[in-house]
N, C-alpha and C positions, 0 to 999 in steps of 0.2 A: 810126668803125665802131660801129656797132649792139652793146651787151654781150651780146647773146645769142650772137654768134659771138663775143665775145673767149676767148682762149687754146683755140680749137676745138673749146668744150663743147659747140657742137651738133653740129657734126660729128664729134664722136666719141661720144655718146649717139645720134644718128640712126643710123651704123653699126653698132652695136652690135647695138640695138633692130630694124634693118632686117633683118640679119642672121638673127635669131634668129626674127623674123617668117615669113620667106621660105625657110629654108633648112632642109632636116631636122635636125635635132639631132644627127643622127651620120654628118654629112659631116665632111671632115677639116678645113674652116674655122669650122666652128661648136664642135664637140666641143670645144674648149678653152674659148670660152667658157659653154659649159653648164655644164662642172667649175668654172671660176670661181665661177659662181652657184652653183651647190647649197656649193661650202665656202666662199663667202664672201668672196672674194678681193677681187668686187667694189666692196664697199659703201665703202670711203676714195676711192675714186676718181670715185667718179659724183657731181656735181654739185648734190646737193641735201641739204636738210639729212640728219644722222646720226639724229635722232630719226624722220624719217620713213620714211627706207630701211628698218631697223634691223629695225622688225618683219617686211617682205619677205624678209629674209634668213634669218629663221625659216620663213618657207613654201617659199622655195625647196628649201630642204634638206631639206624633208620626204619622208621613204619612199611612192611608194605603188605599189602590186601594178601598177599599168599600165605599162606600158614606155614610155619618152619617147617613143622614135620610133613608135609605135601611137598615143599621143595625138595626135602632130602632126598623122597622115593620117586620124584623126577630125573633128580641129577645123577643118585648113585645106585637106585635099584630098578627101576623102570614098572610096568612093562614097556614103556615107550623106548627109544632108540636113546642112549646115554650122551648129551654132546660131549664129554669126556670121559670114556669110560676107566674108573681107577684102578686097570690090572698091567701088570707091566708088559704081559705077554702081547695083550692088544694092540701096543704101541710096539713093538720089539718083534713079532713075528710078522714074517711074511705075510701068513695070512688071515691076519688078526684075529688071531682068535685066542679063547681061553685056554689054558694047561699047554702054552705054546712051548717052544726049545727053552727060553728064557725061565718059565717058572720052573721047568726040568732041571735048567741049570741051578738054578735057585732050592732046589730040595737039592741034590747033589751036592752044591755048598753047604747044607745045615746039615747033612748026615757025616760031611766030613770032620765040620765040627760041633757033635754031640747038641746041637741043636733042636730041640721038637716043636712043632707046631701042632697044636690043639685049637678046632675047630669044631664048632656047631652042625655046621654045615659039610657040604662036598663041596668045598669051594677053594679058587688058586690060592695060594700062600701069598700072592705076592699083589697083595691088596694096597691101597696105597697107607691108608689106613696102617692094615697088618703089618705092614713094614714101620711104617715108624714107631708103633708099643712095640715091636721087636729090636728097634735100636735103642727104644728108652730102654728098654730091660737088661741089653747087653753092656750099654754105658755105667748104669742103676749095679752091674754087680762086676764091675771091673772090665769087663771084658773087652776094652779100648780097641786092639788091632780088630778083634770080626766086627765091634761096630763100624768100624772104619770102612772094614770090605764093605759091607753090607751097601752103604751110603754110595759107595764107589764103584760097585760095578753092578748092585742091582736094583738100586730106586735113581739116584741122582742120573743117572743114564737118561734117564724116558719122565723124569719128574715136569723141568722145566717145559717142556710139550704139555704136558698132561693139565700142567695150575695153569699155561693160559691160555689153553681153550676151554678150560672151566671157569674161567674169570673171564672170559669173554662172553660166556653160552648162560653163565647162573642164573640172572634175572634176578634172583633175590638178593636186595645187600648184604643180607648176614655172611651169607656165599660167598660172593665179591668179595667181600671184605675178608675174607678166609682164604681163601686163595690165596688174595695179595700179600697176607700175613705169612703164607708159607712158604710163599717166593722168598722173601725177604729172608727169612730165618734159612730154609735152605741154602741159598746165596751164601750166608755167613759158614755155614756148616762148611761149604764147599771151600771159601776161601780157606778154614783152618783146617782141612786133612791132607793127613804126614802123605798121603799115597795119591797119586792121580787118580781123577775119573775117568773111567772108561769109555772110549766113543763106540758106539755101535749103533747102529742104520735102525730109524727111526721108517714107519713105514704109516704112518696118520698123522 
């Protein structure tokens, strides 16, 4: 086995991380781990070192006048203009748009391999979010090599763009500090997969 899934560090950093991505802050799955984060519960448990979490945990906690849930549907739902928006096609097509060649290619790869994506909505697969409970789950039931693709040619591609112009643009520290948390753990992911990332022409 590959150490990047031993003892289930990414799949329980990709759930986490996905989670918190994709889901408002004060549904009843998330809320607990937002209280985690802001008091700190977190930071013995996550996977990297204590000197680098350490100061994340100082911004998480921090007070500020915006309400979580008002930030989230600034950053990731709008109606206003998204300074980063979390689809991969946005970053990855020509002409940024949704259900670009990218998220094509990205169903393509899941119908190759027996993959289903169940959604609420009529929305891309390829969420940033949606993507990592899709790696935690692939990791979560063996499935090592597609989590690997997955990481490598269809989120890691357009990820580090994505977290920081969203950790530049948040305004809120829980944000900031979320981002920066995912840099970091991404980073790690990336140094320990068996297969290269993929380069492909970023276009925001």
């Amino acid at each position: 086995m590959n150490k990047l899934h031993e003892g289930g560090s990414l799949a329980f950093t990709a759930r986490v991380l996905g989670a918190l991505f994709y889901y408002p802050p004060d549904t009843p799955d998330v809320a607990p781990l937002v209280e985690a984060f802001v008091s700190g519960d977190w930071v013995e448990q996550w996977p990297l070192p204590s000197q680098a979490v350490q100061p994340l945990a100082v911004t998480f906690a921090t007070h500020s006048d915006e309400p979580l849930a008002r930030a989230f549907q600034r950053l990731f739902v709008g109606p206003w203009a998204l300074p980063a928006p979390p689809w991969g096609s946005v970053w990855m097509d020509r002409e940024s748009v949704l259900f670009g060649d990218s998220t094509l290619a990205l169903r393509q790869w899941m119908r190759e391999n027996s993959i289903a994506f169940e959604s609420q909505q009529n929305e891309p697969e390829d969420h940033f979010g949606t993507l990592l409970l899709l790696a935690a789950w692939l990791s979560e039931n063996g499935r090592h090599t597609e989590c690997e693709q997955l990481l490598a040619w269809h989120l890691l591609p357009w990820a580090t763009r994505f977290l920081t112009l969203l950790t530049e643009h948040a305004e809120h520290p829980f944000y900031r500090a979320l981002g920066e948390l995912a840099q970091l753990t991404l980073k790690q992911w990336r140094d320990g997969l068996l297969i290269p990332v993929a380069q492909k022409q970023l276009y925001r």
